[in-house]
C-alpha positions in Angstrom: 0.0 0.0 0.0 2.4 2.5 0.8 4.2 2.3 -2.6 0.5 2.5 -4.2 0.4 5.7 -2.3 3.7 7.5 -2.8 3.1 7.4 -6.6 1.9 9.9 -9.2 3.0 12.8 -6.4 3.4 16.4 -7.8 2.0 16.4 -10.7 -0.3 19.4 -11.5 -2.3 21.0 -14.0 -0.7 24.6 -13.8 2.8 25.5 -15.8 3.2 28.8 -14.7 1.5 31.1 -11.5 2.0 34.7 -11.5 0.3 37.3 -8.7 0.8 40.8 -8.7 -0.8 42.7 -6.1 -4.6 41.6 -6.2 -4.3 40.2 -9.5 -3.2 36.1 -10.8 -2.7 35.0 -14.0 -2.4 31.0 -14.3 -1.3 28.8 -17.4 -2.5 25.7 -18.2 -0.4 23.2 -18.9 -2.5 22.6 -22.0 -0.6 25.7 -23.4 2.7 24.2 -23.3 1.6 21.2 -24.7 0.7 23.2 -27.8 3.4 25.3 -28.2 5.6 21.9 -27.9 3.1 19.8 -30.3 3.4 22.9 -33.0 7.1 23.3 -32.9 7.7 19.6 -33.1 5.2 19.3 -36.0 7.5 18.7 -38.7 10.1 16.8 -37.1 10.6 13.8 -39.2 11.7 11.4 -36.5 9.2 12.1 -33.7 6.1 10.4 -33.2 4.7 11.8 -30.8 5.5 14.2 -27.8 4.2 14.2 -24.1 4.4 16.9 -21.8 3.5 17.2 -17.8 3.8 19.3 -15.5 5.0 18.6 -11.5 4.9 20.9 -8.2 8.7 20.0 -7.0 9.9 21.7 -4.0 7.3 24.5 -4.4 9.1 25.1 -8.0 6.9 24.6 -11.3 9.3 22.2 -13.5 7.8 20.4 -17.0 8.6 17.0 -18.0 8.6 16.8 -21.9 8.7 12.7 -23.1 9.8 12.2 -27.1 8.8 9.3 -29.2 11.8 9.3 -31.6 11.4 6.7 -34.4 14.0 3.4 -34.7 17.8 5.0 -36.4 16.4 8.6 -35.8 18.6 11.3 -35.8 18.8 12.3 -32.0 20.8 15.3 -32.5 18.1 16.4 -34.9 15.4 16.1 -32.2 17.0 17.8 -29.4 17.8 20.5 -31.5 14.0 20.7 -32.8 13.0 20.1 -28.5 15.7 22.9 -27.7 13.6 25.5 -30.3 10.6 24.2 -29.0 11.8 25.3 -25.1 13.0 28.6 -26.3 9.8 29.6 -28.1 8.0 28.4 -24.6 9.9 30.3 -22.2 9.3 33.6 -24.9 5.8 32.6 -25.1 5.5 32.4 -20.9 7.4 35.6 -20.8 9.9 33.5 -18.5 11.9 30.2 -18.3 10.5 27.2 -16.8 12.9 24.4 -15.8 12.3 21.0 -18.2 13.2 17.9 -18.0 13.5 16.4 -21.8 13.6 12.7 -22.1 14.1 11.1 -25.5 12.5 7.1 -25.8 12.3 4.4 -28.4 11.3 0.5 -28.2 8.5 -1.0 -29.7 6.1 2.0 -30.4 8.7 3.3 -32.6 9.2 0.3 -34.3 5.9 -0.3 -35.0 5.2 3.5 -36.1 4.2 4.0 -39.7 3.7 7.9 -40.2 5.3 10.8 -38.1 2.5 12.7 -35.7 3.0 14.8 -32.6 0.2 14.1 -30.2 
């Protein structure tokens, strides 16, 4: 039970919180998963793209999974991820930290077209 319980932790809904005064403007995490999805678009080794977002030590952080497809260029898809972070943190106005993490196996062996989900 306890290892039933201690998993899934931290994860949240919210990329970025900002207050000012009386005022709060929240972003949805729905928004970086957009700006990631449309950067990564045309990437010809991705297949699809996953982003979350976690609540770690009171610090907003974003976890962005990459589907790269079997002999893809790696290089080539960090490079398109890196774009993808800097048009994010211009987009929030601010930088965000990410955690990028780049997986194969049998999804991407069985893949037949590129997509970004």
């Amino acid at each position: 039970l306890v290892w039933v319980f201690t998993r899934g932790g931290g994860g949240t809904s919210v990329a970025v919180r900002e207050r000012s005064g009386d005022d709060q403007v929240t972003v949805n995490v729905a928004l970086v998963r957009d700006v990631v999805d449309h950067e990564l678009d045309g990437v010809r080794d991705v297949i699809s793209a996953r982003v979350d977002t976690y609540l770690v030590r009171r610090q907003r952080a974003a976890r962005i999974r990459v589907a790269v497809r079997r002999g893809g260029d790696a290089v080539t898809v960090l490079t398109a991820v890196d774009r993808a972070i800097t048009v994010l943190d211009r987009t929030l106005g601010r930088q965000i930290p990410v955690l990028v993490h780049l997986t194969g196996g049998t999804r991407s062996t069985l893949a037949k077209s590129t997509r970004v989900h």
